[in-house]
Structure formats: C-alpha cells, structure tokens
C-alpha positions as CSV (number, residue, x, y, z in Angstrom):
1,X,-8.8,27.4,12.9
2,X,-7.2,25.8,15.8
3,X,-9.0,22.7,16.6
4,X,-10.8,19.5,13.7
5,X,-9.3,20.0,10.0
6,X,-12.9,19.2,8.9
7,X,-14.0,21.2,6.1
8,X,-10.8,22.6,5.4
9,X,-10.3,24.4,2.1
10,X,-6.7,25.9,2.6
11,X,-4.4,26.9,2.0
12,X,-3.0,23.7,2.9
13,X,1.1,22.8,3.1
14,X,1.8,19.8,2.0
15,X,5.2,18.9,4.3
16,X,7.7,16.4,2.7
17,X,11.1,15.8,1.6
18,X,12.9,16.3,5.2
19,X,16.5,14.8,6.1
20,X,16.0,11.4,6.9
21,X,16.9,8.4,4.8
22,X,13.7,8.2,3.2
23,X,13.3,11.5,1.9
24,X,13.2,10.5,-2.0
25,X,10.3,8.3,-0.9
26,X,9.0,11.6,0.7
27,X,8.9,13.8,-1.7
28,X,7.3,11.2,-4.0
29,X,4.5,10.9,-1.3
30,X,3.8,14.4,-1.4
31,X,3.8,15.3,-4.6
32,X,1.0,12.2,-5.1
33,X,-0.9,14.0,-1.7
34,X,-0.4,17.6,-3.3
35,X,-2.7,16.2,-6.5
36,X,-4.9,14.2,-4.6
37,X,-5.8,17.5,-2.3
38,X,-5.9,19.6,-5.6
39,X,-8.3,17.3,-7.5
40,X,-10.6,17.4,-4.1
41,X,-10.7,21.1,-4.4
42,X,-8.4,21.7,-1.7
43,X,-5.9,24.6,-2.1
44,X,-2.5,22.6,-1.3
45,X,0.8,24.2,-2.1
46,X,3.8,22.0,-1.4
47,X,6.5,22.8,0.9
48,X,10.0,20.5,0.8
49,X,10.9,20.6,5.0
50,X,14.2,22.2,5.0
51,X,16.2,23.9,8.1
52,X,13.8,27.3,7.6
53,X,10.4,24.9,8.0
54,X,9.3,26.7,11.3
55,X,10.4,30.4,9.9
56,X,8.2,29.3,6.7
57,X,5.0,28.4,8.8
58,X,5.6,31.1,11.2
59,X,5.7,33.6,8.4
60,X,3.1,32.3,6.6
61,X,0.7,30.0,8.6
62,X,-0.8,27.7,6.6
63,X,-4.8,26.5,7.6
64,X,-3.7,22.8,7.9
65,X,-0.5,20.7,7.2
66,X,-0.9,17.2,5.7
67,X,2.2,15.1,7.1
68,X,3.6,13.3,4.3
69,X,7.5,13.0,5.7
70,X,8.7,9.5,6.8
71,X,11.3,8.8,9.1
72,X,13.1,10.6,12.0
73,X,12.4,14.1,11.8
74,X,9.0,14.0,10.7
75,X,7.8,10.8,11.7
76,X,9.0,10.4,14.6
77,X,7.1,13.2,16.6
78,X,9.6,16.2,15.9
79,X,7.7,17.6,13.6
80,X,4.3,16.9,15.5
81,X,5.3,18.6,18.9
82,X,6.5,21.8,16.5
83,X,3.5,22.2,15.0
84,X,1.6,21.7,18.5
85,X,3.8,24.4,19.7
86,X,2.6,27.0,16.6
87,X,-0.9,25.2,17.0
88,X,-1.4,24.4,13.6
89,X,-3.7,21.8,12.7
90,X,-1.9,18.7,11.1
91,X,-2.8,15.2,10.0
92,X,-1.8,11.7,11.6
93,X,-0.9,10.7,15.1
94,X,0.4,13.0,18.3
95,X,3.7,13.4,19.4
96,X,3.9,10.3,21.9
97,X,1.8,8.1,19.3
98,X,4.7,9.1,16.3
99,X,7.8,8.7,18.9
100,X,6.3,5.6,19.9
101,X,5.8,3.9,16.2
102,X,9.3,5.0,15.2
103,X,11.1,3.1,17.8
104,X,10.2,-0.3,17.1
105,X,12.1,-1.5,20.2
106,X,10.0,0.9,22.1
107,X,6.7,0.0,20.4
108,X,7.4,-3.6,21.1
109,X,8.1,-3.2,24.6
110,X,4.7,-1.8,24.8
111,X,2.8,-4.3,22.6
112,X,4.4,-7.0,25.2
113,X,3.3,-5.2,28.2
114,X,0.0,-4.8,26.8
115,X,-0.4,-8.5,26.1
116,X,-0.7,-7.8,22.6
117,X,1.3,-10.9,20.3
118,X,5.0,-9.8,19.0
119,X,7.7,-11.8,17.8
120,X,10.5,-12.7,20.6
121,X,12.9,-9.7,20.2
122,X,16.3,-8.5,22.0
123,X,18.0,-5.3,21.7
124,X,21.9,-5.4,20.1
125,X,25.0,-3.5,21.3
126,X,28.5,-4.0,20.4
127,X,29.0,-6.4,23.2
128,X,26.0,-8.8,22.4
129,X,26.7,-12.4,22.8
130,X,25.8,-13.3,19.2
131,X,25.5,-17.3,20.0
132,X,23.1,-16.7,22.9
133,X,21.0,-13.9,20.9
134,X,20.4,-16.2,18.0
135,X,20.0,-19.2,20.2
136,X,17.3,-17.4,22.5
137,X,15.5,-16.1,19.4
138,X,15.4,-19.5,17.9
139,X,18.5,-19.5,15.5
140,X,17.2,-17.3,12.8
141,X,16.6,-13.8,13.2
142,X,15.9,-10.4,11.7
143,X,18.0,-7.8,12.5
144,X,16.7,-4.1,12.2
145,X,17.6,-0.2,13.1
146,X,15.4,0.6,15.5
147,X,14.2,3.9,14.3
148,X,14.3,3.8,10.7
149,X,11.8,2.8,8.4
150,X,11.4,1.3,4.4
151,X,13.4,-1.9,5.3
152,X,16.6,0.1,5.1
153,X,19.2,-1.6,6.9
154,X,17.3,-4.7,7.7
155,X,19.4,-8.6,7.3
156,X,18.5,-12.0,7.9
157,X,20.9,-13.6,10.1
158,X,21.4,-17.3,10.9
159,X,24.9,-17.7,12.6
160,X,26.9,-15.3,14.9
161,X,29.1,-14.3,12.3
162,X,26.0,-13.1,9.7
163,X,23.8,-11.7,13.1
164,X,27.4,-9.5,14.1
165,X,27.7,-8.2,10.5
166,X,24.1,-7.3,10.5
167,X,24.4,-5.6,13.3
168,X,27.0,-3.7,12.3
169,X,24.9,-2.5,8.8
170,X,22.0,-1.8,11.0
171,X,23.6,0.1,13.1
172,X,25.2,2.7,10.1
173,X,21.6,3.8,10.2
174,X,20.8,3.5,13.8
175,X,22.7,3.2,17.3
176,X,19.7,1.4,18.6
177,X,18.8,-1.9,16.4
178,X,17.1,-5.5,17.5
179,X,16.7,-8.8,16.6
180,X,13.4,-10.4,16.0
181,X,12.8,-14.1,15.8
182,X,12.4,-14.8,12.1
183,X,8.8,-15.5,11.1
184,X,8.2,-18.3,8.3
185,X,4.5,-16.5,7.7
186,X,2.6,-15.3,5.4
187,X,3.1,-10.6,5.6
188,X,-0.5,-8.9,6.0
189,X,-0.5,-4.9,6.3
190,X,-4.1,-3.4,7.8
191,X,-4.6,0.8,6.6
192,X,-6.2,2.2,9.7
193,X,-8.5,5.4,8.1
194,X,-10.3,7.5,11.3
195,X,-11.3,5.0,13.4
196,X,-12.0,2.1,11.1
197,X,-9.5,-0.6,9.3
198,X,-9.6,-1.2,5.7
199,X,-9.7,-4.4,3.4
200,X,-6.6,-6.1,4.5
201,X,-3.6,-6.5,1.8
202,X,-1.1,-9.5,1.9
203,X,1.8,-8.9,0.5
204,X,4.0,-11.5,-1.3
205,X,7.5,-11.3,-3.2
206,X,10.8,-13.1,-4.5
207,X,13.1,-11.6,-2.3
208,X,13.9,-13.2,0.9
209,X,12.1,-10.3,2.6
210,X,9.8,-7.3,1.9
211,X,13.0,-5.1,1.8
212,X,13.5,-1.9,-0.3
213,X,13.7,-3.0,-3.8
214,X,10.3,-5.3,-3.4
215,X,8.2,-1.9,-1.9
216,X,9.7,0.4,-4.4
217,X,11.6,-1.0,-7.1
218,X,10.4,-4.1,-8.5
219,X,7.5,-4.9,-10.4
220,X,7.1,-8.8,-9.4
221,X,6.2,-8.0,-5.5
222,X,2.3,-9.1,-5.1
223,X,-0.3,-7.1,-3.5
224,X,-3.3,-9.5,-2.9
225,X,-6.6,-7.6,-2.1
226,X,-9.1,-9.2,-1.4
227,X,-6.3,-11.1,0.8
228,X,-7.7,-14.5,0.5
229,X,-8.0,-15.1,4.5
230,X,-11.8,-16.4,5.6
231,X,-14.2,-13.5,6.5
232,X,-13.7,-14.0,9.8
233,X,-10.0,-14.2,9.9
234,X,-10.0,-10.8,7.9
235,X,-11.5,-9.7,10.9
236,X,-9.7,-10.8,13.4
237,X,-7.0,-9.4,11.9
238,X,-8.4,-5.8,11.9
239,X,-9.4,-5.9,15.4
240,X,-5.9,-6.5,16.3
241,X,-4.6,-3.9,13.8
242,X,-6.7,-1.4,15.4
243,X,-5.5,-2.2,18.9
244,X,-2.1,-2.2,18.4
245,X,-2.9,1.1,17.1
246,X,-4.9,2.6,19.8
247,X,-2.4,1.1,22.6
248,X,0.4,4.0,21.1
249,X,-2.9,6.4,21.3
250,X,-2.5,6.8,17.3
251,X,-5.2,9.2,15.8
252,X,-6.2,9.9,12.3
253,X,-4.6,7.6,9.7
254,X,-1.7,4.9,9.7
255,X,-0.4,1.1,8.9
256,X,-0.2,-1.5,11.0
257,X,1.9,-4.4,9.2
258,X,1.9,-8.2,10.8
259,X,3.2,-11.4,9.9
260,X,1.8,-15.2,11.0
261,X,4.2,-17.5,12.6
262,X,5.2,-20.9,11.6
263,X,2.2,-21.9,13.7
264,X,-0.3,-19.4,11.9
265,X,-0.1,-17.1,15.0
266,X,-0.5,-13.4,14.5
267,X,2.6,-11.4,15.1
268,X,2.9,-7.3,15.1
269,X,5.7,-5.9,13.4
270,X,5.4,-2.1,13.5
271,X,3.2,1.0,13.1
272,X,3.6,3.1,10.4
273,X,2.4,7.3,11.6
274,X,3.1,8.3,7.9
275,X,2.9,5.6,5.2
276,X,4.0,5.8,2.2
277,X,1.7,7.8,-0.7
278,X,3.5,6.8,-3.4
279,X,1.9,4.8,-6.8
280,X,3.4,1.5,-4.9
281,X,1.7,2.5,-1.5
282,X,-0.5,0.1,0.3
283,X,-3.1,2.1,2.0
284,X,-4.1,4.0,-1.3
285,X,-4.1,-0.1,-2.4
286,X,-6.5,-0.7,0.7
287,X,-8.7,2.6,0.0
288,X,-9.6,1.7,-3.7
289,X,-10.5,-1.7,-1.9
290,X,-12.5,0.2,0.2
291,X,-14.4,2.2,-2.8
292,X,-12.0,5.7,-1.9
293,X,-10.2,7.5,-4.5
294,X,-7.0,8.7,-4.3
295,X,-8.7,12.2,-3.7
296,X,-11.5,10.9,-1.2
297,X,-8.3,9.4,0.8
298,X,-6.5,12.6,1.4
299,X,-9.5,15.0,2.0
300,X,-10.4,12.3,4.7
301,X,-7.1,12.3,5.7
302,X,-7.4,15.7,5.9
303,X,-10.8,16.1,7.5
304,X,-8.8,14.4,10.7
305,X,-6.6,17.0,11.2
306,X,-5.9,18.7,14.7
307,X,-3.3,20.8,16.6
308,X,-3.4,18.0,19.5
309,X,-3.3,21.0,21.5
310,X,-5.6,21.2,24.6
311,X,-8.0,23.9,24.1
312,X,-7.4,26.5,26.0
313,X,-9.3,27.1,29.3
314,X,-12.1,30.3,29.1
315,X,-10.9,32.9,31.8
C-alpha cells in the first residue's frame, strides 16, 4: 500500500530508540505504542533505529511505520524524507512540517510572520551582548537549544552573567539556541488527533519550570484535565492550537504546548511532530479525556498514515 494507512493490519514497524538525546524516552514510547497496536489487533514488531534502519526496511518493507523517535534524527524530518524516498507509509507530520517543529527558532519565525502570538525571542551566539538581550526581552529570560526537545538544556536567566552561562549549557546540546522572554503564566498543552484538538491539559509543578525531572521523573508534577479554563476559553485555545499547527502544514497527530503571559495573553511555545507515549505522556492524558484508549489512540494514529509521496502520474 502506498498511499492512507487506513485499515492497516501489518506488519507494522514500530521505529524508536534513534541517537538523539532523547532516545531512552524513545524507546519507552515505543515499547507503550508496540502494545497499544498489539492489543488493537495490529501486527507491530518493534524495531530500535540504528545505522542499518534503511537496509532493515529495504530488506524487509514493512506495511506502515508508526514514528515513535523524538528528537533530531527522527523528529526532525530525517527520517520522514527517508521513508518518502522508499515510499512507505508512516505516521505524523511531512518532512517540512517535522524540520519546521524541531527548530524552535525557525518555527517562531514563522508563527511571527504569520501573526500568530509568541513570546519576544532573539537568537544567541558567542558574541551576544548579554545586557542588551536580557534588557530587550524584558530582564528575565528562557534560554533554550534550538533543536532539541524534553527541556534538555533549557535555564532561567536573569542577569548577563546567568543568560552567558546558559547559553553556554544550551549550546553543549545545540549550536543554534534562543532566548524567550520569560512568561509568569499558567502552561496549557493541546493534543492535536487528525484534524481535531483534544480536551486541553494544564500542567502545573514545583520546579521553576516544566523541565526534565517534572515530565519524567517526579511524581508531584500536576496534570489538570478538565483544565479549569471557561468553555469558551478551552476553545479558544484549541483554535489556536490547531492553527499553529496547520501554519507548519503538520498532518496526522502532534502537541502544541502554550503558556499565558503576565497579562493572560496566549503565547506558543513549540510543536511537538512526535510526543511522547510514555505512561507520563500528555496526549494519551488528553485521549482518555477524550473517551480513547491507549489502543483506540494508536490505531487512529495509525489510520493517518501516508508516504507524503505525490501519487504518481498515470502514463
């Protein structure tokens, strides 16, 4: 089958694990998506993406491949544009849509030219005036790699001497990284499921930020679903969700996550092509909101699959 992944049965390879920083997170995510598919009949074997992926596929093509890596390499549109080029049906967002939700500096350049609301934001080097940055970002900032995702490398910075020492973390991970204006808000996260948004989840925890430890390590982080915004604020806030999605031309599944300013504006953050599918993941939180399984999530998931290939003209 070379175009919808609707009605597909199998064999299905379940891709994970990869090189990036976030492969333990990976290979958690899969596994979860390699029962989910099993226990909705799907044949699913899982495969852990190592330097032979492409030999693997080629050798044996799978019918489908569920997506389950996160960051670069398999999140960022690599993998997407190789699996165009063997025109095998896979899950989530296109290459450009992927590329474009990875680079957060990228993606927020678009979200500005598109009108659509994002914190201020300015892109670090080694040269950055720190005083200026922070004072043109309103002197409290978060610094981020731009390409990398679970909060890894992420620091709060308040003088020139904490933003140049964040920069200097961030950028272990990443030789692009940015500052964005610190928010003082309340963190909302919107699944987006095949056209539609689910419930929305606020998210709420100890730590100064919603870094590492409070996504996958810590059992006091709050998931609030219903999220205790007014029916029609709910709403508002998946219409923007979904936009900010459809301006990178994402397909299929993802996250958008969003914070409120000190002024109870809404504020994008990023897109997520790949969340997380782990037993702390927030859009199997928003799907049993939703009335989904775990099962029913990935065989929709599933049913959404394409080779983003343009079908080939008759001759």
């Amino acid at each position: 089958m070379s175009g919808g992944g609707r009605g597909v049965r199998g064999p299905v390879a379940v891709l994970c694990g990869g090189w990036s920083a976030e492969r333990e997170i990976s290979l958690q995510s899969g596994t979860a998506v390699l029962d989910g598919l099993r226990a909705a009949g799907v044949n699913a074997y899982l495969v852990d993406a190592g330097d032979d992926l492409l030999a693997q596929l080629i050798a044996t093509p799978p019918a489908a491949a569920f997506i389950a890596l996160h960051g670069r390499g398999g999140e960022d549109g690599t993998l997407q544009g190789a699996l165009e080029w063997l025109g095998l049906p896979y899950t989530g967002s296109g290459v450009k849509a992927a590329a474009l939700a990875m680079d957060k500096l990228r993606c927020k350049q678009l979200w500005q030219g598109a009108g659509l609301p994002t914190a201020d934001f300015a892109a670090l080097a080694a040269d950055s005036d720190w005083t200026r940055v922070l004072a043109e970002l309103g002197g409290d900032v978060m610094v981020k790699p731009a390409r990398e995702g679970s909060s890894l490398g992420m620091a709060r910075a308040r003088t020139p001497a904490e933003l140049a020492a964040a920069w200097r973390a961030a950028a272990a991970y990443d030789d692009s990284v940015i500052a964005e204006a610190w928010l003082e808000g309340a963190e909302y996260t919107v699944a987006v499921l095949n056209g539609r948004a689910l419930p929305v989840i606020r998210l709420e925890t100890d730590c100064e930020f919603y870094d590492y430890d409070a996504k996958y390590l810590r059992d006091d982080t709050r998931y609030l679903c219903p999220c205790g915004l007014a029916p029609a604020q709910e709403a508002e806030l998946q219409r923007l969700a979904l936009n900010a999605f459809a301006s990178l031309e994402g397909r299929g599944w993802g996250r958008v996550d969003l914070m409120a300013d000190r002024q109870g504006r809404w504020r994008l953050l990023e897109v997520n092509a790949v969340p997380g599918m782990t037993d702390h993941s927030l859009v199997p939180m928003a799907a049993r909101a939703a009335g989904l399984s775990f099962a029913e999530l990935v065989a929709e998931i599933l049913a959404g699959a394409t080779c983003g290939r343009p079908r080939e003209r008759s001759r």
